[in-house]
One Martini backbone bead per residue (centre of mass of N, CA, C, O) as a GRO file, in nm:
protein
  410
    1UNK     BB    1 -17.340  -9.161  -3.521
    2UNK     BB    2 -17.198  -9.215  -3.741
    3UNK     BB    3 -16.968  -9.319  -4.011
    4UNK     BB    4 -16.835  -9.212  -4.339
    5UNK     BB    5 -16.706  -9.214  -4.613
    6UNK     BB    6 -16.772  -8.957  -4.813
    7UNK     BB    7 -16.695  -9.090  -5.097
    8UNK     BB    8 -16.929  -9.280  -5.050
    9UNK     BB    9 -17.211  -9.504  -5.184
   10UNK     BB   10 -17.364  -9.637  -5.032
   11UNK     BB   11 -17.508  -9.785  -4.762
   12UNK     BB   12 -17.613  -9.570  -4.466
   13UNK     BB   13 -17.789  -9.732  -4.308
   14UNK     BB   14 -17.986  -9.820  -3.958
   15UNK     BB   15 -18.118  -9.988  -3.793
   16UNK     BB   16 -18.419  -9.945  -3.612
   17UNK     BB   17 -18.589 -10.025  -3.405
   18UNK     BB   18 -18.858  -9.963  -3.236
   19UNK     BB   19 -19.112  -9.701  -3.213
   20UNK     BB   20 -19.283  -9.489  -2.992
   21UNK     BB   21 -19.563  -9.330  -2.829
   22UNK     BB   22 -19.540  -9.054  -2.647
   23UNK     BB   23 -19.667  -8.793  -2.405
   24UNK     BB   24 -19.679  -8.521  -2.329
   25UNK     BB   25 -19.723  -8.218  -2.157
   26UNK     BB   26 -19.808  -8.057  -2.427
   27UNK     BB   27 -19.963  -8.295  -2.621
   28UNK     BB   28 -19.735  -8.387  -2.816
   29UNK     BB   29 -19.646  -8.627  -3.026
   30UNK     BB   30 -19.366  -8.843  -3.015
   31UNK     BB   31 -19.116  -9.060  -3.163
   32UNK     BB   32 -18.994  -9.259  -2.890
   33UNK     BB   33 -18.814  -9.450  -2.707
   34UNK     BB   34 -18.975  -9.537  -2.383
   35UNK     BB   35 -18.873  -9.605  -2.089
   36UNK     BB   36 -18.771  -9.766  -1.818
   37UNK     BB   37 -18.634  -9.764  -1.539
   38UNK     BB   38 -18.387  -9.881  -1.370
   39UNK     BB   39 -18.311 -10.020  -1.118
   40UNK     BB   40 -18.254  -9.993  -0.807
   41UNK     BB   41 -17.857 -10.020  -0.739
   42UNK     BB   42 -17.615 -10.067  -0.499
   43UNK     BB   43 -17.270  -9.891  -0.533
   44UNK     BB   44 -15.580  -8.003  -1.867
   45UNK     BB   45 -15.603  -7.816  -2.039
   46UNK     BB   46 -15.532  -7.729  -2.301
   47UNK     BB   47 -15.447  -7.416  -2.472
   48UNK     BB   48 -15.239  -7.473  -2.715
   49UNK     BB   49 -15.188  -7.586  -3.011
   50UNK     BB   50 -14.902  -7.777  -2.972
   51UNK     BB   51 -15.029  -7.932  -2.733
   52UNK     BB   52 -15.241  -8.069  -2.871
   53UNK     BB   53 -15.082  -8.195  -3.131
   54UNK     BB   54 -14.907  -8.376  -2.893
   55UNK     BB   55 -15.176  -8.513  -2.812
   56UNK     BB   56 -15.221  -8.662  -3.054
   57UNK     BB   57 -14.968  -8.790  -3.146
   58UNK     BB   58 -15.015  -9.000  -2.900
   59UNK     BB   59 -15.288  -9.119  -2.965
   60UNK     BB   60 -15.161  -9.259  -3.213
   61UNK     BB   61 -14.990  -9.440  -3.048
   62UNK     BB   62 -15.173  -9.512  -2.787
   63UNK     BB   63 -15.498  -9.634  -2.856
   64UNK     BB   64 -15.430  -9.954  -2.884
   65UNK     BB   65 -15.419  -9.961  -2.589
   66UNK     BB   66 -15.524 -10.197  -2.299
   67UNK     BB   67 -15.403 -10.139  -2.005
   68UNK     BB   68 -15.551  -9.837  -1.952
   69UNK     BB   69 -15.821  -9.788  -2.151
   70UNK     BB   70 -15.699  -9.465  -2.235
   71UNK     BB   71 -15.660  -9.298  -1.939
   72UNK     BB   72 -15.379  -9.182  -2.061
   73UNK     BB   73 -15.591  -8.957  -2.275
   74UNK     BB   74 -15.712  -8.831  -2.061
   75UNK     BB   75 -15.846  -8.624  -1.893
   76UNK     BB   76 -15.877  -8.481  -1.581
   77UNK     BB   77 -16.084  -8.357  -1.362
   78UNK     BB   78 -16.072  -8.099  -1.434
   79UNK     BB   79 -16.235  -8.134  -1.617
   80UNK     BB   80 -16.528  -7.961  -1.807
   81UNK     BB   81 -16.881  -7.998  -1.781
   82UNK     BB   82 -17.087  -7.761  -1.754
   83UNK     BB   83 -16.938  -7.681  -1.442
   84UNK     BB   84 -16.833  -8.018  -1.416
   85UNK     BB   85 -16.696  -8.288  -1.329
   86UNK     BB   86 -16.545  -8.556  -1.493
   87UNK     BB   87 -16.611  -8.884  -1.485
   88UNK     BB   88 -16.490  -9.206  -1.366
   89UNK     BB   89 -16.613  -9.489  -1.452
   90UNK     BB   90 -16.744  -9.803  -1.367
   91UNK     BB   91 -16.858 -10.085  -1.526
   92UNK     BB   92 -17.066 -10.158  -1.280
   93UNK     BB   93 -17.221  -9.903  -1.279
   94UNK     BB   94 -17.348  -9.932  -1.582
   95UNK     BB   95 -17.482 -10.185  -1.522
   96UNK     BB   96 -17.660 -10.098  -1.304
   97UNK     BB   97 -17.802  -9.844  -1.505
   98UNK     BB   98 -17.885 -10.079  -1.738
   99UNK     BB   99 -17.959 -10.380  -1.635
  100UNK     BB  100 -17.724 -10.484  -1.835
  101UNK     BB  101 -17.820 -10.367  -2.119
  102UNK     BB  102 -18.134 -10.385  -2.142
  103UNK     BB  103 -18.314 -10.363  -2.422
  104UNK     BB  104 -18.546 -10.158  -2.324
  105UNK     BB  105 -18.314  -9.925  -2.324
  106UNK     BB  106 -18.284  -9.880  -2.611
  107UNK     BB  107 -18.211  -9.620  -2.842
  108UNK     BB  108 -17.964  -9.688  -3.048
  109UNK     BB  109 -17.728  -9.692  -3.359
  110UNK     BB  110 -17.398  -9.666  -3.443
  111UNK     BB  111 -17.053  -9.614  -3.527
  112UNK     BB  112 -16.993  -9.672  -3.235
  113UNK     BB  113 -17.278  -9.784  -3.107
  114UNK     BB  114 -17.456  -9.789  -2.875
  115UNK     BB  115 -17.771  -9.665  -2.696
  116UNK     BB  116 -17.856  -9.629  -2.339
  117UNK     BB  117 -18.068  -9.571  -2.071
  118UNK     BB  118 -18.025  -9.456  -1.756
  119UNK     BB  119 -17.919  -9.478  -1.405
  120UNK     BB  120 -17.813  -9.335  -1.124
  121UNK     BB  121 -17.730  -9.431  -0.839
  122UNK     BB  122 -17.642  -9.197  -0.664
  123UNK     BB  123 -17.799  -8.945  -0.816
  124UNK     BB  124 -18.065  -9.031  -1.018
  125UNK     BB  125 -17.992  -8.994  -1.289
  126UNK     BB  126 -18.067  -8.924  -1.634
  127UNK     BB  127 -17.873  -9.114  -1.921
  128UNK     BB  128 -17.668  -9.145  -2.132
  129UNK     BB  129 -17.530  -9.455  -2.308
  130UNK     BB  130 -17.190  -9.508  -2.479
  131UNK     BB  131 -17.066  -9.831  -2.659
  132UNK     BB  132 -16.826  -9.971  -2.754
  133UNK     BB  133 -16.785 -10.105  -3.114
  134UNK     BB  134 -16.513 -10.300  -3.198
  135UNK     BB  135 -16.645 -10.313  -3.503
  136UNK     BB  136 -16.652 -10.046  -3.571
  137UNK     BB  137 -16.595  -9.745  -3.728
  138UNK     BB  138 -16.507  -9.652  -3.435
  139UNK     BB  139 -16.253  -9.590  -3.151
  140UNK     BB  140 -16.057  -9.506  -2.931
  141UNK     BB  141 -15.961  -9.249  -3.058
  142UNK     BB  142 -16.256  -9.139  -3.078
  143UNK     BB  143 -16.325  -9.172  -2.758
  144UNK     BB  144 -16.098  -8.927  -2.688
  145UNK     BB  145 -16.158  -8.703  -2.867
  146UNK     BB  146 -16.415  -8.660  -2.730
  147UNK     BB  147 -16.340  -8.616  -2.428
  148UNK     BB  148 -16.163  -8.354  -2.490
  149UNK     BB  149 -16.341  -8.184  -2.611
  150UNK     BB  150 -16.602  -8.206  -2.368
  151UNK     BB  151 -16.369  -8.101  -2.156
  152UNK     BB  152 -16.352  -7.816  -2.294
  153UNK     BB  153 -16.668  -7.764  -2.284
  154UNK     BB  154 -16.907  -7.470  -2.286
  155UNK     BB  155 -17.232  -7.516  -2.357
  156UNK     BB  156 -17.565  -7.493  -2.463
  157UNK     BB  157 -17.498  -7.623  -2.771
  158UNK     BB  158 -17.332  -7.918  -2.595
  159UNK     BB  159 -17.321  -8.210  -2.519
  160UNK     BB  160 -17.284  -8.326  -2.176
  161UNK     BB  161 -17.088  -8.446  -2.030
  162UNK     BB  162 -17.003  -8.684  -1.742
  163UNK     BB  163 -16.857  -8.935  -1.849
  164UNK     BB  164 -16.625  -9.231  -1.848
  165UNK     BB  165 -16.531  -9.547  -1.940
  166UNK     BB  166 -16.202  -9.760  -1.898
  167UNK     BB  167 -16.193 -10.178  -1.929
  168UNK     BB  168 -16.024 -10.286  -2.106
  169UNK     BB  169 -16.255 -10.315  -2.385
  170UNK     BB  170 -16.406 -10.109  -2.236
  171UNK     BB  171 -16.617  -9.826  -2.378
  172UNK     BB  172 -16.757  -9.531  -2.239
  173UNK     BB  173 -16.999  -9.304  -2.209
  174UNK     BB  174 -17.177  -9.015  -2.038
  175UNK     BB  175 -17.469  -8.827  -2.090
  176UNK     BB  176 -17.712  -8.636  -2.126
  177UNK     BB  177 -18.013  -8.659  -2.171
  178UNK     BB  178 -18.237  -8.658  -2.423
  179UNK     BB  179 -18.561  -8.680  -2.459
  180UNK     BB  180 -18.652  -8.628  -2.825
  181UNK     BB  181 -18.398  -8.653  -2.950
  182UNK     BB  182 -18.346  -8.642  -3.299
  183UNK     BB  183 -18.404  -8.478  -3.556
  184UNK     BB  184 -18.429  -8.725  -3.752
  185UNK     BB  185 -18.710  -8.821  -3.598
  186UNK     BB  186 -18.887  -8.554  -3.687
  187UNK     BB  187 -18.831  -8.525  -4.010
  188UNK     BB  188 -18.860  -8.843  -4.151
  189UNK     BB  189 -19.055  -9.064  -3.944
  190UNK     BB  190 -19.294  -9.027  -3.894
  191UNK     BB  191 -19.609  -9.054  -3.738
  192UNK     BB  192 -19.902  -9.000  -3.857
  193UNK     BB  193 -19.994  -8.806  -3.594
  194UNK     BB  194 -19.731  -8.656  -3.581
  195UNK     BB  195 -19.666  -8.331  -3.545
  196UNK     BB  196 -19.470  -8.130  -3.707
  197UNK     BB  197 -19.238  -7.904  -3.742
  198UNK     BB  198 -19.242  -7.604  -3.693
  199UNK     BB  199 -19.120  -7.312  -3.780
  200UNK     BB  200 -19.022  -7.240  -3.553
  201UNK     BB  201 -18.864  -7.496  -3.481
  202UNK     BB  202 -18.676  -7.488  -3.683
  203UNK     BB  203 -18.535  -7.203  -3.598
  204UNK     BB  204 -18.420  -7.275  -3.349
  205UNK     BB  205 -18.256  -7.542  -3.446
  206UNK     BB  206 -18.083  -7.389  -3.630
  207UNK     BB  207 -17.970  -7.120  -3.417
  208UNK     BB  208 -17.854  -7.347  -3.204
  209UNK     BB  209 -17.651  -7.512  -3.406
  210UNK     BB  210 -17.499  -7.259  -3.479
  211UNK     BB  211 -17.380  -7.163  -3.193
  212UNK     BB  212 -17.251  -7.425  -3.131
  213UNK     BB  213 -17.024  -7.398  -3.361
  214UNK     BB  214 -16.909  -7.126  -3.325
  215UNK     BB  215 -16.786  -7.254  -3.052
  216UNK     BB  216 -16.569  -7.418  -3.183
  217UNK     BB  217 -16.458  -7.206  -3.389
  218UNK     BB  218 -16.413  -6.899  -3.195
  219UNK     BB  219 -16.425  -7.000  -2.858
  220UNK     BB  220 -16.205  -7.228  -2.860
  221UNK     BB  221 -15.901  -7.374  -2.724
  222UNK     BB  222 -15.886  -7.450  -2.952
  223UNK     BB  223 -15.997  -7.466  -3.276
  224UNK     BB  224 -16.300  -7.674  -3.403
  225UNK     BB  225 -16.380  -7.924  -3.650
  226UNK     BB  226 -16.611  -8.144  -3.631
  227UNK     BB  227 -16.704  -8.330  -3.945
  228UNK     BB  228 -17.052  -8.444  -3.832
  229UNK     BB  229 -17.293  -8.258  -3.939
  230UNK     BB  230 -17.621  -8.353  -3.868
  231UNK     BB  231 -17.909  -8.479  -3.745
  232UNK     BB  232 -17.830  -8.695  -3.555
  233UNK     BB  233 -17.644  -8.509  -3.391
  234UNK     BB  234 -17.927  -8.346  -3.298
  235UNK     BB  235 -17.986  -8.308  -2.995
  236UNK     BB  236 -18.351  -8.296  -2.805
  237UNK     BB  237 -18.494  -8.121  -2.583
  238UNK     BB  238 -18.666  -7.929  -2.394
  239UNK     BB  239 -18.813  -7.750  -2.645
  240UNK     BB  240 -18.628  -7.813  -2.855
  241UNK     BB  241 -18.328  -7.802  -2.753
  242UNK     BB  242 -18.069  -7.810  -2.904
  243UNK     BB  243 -17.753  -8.031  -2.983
  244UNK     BB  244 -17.443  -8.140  -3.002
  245UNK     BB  245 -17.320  -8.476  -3.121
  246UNK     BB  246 -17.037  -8.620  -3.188
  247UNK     BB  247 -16.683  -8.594  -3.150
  248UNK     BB  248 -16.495  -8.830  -3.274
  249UNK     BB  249 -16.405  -8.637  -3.573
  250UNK     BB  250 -16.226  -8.421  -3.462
  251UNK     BB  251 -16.071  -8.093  -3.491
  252UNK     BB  252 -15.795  -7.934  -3.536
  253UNK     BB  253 -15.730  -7.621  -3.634
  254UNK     BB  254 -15.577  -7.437  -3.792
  255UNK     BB  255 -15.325  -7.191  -3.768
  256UNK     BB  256 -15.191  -6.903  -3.849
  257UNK     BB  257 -15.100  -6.951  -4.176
  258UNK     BB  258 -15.289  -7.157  -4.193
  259UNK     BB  259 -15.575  -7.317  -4.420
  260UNK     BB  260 -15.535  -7.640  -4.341
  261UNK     BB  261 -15.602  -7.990  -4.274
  262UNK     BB  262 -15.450  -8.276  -4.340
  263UNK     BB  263 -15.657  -8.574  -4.422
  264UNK     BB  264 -15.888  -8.811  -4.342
  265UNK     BB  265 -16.156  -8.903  -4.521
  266UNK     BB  266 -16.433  -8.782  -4.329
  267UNK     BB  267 -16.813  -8.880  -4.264
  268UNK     BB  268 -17.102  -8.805  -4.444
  269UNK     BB  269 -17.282  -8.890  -4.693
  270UNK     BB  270 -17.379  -8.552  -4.813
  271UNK     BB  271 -17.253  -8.350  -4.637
  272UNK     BB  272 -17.009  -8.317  -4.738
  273UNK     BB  273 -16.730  -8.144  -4.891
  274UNK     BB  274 -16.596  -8.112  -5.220
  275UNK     BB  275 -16.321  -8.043  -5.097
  276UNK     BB  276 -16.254  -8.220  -4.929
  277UNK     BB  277 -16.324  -8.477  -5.089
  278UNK     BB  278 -16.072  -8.427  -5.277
  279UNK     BB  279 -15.829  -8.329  -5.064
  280UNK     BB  280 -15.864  -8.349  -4.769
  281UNK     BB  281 -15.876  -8.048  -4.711
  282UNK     BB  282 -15.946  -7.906  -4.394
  283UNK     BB  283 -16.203  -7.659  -4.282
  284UNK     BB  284 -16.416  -7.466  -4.172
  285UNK     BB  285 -16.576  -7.451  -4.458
  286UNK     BB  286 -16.694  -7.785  -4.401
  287UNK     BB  287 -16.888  -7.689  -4.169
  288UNK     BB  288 -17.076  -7.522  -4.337
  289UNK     BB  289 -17.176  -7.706  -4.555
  290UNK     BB  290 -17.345  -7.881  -4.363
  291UNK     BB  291 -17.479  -7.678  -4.264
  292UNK     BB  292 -17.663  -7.665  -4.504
  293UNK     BB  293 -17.796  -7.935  -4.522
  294UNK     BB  294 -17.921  -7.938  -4.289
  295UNK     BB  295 -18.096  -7.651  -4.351
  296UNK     BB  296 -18.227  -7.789  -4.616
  297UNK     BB  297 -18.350  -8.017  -4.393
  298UNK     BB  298 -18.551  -7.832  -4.259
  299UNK     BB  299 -18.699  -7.701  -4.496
  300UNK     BB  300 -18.791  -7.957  -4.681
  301UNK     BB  301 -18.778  -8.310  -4.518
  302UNK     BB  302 -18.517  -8.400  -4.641
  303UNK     BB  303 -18.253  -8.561  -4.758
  304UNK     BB  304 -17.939  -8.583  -4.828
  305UNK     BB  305 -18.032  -8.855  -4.887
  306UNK     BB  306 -18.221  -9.047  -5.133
  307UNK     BB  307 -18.289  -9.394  -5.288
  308UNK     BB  308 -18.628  -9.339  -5.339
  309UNK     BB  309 -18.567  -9.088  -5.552
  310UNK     BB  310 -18.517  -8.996  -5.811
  311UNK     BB  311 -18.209  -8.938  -5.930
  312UNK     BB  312 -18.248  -8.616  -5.921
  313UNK     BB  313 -18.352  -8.645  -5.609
  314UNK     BB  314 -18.125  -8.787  -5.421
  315UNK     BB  315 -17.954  -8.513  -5.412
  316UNK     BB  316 -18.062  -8.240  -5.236
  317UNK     BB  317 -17.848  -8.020  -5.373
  318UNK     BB  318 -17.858  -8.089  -5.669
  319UNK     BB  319 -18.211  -8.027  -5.651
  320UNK     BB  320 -18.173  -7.713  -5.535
  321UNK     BB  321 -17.965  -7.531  -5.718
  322UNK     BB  322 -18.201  -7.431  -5.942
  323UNK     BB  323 -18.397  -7.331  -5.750
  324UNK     BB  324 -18.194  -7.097  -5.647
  325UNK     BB  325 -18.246  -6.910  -5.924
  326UNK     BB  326 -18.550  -6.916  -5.868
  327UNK     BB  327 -18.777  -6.717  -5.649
  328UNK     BB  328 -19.064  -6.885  -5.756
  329UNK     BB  329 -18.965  -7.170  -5.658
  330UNK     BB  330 -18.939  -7.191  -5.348
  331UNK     BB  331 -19.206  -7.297  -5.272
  332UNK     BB  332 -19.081  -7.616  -5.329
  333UNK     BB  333 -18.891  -7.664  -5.083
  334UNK     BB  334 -19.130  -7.675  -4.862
  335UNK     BB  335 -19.238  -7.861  -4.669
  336UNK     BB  336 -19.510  -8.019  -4.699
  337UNK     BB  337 -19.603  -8.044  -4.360
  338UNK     BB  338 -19.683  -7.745  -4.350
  339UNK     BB  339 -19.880  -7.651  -4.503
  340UNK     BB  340 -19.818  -7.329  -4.556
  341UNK     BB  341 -19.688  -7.258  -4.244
  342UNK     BB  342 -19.528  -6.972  -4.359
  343UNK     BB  343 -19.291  -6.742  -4.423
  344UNK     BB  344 -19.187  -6.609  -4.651
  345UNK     BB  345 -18.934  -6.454  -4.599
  346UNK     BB  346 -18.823  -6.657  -4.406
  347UNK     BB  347 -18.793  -6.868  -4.661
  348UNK     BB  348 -18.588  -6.730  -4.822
  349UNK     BB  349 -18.357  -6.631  -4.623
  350UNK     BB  350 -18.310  -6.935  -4.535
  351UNK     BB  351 -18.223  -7.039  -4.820
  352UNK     BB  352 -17.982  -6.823  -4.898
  353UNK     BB  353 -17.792  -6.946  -4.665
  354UNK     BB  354 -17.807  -7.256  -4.763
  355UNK     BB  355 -17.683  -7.106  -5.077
  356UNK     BB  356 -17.398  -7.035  -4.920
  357UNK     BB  357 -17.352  -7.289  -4.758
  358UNK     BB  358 -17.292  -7.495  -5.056
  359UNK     BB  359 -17.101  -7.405  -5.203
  360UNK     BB  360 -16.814  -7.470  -5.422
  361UNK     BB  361 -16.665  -7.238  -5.277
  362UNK     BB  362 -16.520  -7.187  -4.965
  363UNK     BB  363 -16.461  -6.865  -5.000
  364UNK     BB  364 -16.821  -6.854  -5.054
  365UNK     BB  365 -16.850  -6.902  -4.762
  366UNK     BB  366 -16.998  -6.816  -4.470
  367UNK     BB  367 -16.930  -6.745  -4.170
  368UNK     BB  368 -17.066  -6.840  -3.877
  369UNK     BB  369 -17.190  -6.569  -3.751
  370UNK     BB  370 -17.352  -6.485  -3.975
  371UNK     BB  371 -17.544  -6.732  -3.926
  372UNK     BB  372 -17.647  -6.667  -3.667
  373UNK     BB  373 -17.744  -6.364  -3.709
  374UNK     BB  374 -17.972  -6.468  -3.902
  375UNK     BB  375 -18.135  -6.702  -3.744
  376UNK     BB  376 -18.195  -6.557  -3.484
  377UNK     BB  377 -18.360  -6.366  -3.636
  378UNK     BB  378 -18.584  -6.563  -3.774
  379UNK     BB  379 -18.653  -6.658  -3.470
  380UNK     BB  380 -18.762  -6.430  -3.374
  381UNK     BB  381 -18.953  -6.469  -3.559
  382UNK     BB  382 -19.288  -6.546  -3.521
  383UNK     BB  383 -19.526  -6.752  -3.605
  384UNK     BB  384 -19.914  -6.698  -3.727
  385UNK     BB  385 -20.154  -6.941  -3.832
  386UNK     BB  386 -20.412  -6.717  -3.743
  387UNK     BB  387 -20.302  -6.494  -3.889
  388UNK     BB  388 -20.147  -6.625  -4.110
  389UNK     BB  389 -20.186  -6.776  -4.392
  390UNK     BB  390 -20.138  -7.006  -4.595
  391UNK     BB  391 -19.903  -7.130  -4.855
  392UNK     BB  392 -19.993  -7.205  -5.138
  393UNK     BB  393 -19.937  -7.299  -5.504
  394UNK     BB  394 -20.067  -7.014  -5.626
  395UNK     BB  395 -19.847  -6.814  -5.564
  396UNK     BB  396 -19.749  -6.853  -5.867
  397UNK     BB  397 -19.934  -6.671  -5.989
  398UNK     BB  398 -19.840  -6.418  -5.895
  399UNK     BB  399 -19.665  -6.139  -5.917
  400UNK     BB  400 -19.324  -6.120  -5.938
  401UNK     BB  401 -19.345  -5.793  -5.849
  402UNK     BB  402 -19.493  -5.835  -5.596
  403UNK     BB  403 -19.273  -6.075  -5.470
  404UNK     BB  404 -19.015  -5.896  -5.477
  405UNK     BB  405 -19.104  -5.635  -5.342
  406UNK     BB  406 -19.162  -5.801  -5.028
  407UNK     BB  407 -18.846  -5.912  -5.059
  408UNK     BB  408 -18.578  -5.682  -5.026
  409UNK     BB  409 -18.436  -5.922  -4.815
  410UNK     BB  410 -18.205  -6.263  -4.897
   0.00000   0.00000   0.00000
């Protein structure tokens, strides 16, 4: 949830609570801080561009304001989140909802703030509770342009708002809960016994992942980018459901006859586009490329950043780019976690993908739409670990000219 200058190189890391573990109905243990409940206490959407434009330039001018807690730059009620209208709390209810933010709620901590579980008493709905911190990296406007966003949004894989509170300095967030937390959490952190992500699970919340995207690029009205697409912000329901979250840097993507919008690079290092981070210059194809970082971290198990390993292997892509040169080489990117229950062939395919969307020239980079129908297709193939092999380190022994015929397209 955090967010840094894409060209910083500092330290990114965010200090994480303590986490258990708990059980779940299907036998398998998450890592995840798992609270009890709060005791119950009783207590127009834009459609043009023009306008949308002109209702950005209002937030930059009125954001620092806290006469009215930024509400005269929210949407009013009209606003839907999921087919439901989004609520404004009192912060009263959400000390409720929260016993005070008492520290067992409390679930992690990024750029925007902390983020803590509740109880609504009205409705007994259990929400993810997300509190403004005043000296973070993001802000009121930061705030409002998220609750825009998500206020104009009805997607499956887009974390629903369900309201916002703004009262003097207080601002806050109201989010349907995700049980299972984000996927950085199944990826890097696992605890010794916690079964890891299998292949399916992984090529699922992939193709999950590009779908909200697809939504943001070619279905709203008008159309958004991202713009810190990364693996904390996908935060994972029952059954491993992905969705986006943390919309407070997105932005209008350009109209008509413009390529490109001139911003503050903004956004997290290591997934940011090289092309954005050097120009300013934001396109729909700088979260093509973010989304290749996430799906290359999706295979490999490894982190976009990682200053634990040497020097040639702490960027990701410049670790991935030789590998993707020799396809004899590809079994060395599956994250070692599978002990090689994956199929080759949508091992190939997969990393393919991953190797056009961080392309260094933007405008060879795939159209969102391409990479969701490639992926759908990907998840729709189910892995029998039963009934296939593992793939061991010995398959590089194999013929290439085997393993090539068997490979037709990738």
């Amino acid at each position: 949830m955090g967010c840094f200058p894409c060209s910083g190189d500092g330290d990114t890391s965010v200090k994480k609570p303590e986490k258990k573990i708990f059980q779940t109905s299907s036998n398998h243990k998450y890592k995840r801080v798992e609270q009890p409940l709060p005791k119950q206490v009783v207590t127009p959407v834009a459609s043009q561009f023009k306008a949308v434009k002109n209702e950005e330039a209002k937030i930059a001018n009125r954001s620092t304001s806290k006469k009215d807690g930024g509400y005269s730059n929210i949407p009013q009620t009209d606003g839907k989140t999921g087919g439901a209208k989004a609520q404004r709390f009192k912060f009263d209810q959400l000390i409720a909802a929260t016993e005070d933010f008492k520290e067992d709620y409390f679930l992690g901590e990024g750029g925007f703030g902390k983020v803590y579980k509740g109880h609504l008493v009205d409705t007994g709905e259990i929400v993810a509770i997300k509190q403004l911190d005043p000296n973070g990296c993001q802000g009121v406007r930061e705030f409002v342009v998220e609750v825009q966003t998500l206020s104009k949004a009805d997607h499956a894989n887009l974390v629903k708002l369900i309201g916002c509170c703004a009262e003097g300095d207080q601002r806050l967030l109201v989010y349907e809960y995700m049980s299972l937390g984000s996927l950085e959490d199944h990826l890097f952190d696992p605890w010794p016994n916690q079964k890891p992500l299998d292949w399916n699970i992984r090529m699922k919340i992939a193709a999950g992942a590009a779908r909200g995207l697809e939504y943001l690029h070619d279905k709203m009205n008008p159309p958004i980018i991202y713009r810190d697409l990364k693996c904390s912000n996908i935060l994972l329901g029952e059954e491993f459901h992905p969705k986006l979250s943390d919309f407070g840097l997105a932005k209008v993507g350009p109209s008509g006859d413009k390529t490109h919008v001139s911003t503050r690079v903004m956004g997290t290092y290591g997934y940011c586009a090289p092309d954005y981070a050097m120009t300013g210059q934001l396109t729909f194809k700088s979260d093509i490329y973010s989304f290749g970082v996430v799906l290359l971290e999706i295979i490999t198990g490894r982190r976009a950043i990682d200053y634990t390993k040497s020097a040639a292997e702490q960027n990701l892509v410049s670790w991935a780019r030789p590998l993707f040169k020799d396809r004899k080489k590809f079994y060395k990117m599956a994250d070692p976690a599978l002990d090689g229950h994956y199929p080759i062939r949508s091992l190939y395919q997969a990393l393919a993908i991953a190797a056009m969307c961080v392309q260094e020239q933007p405008n060879m980079r795939p159209p969102i739409v391409d990479i969701v129908t490639a992926l759908s297709y990907l998840a729709s193939l189910k892995y029998d670990p039963e009934i296939e092999p593992p793939i061991r380190k010995s398959y590089k022994s194999q013929s290439p000219q085997k393993s090539i015929n068997n490979e037709e397209t990738w």
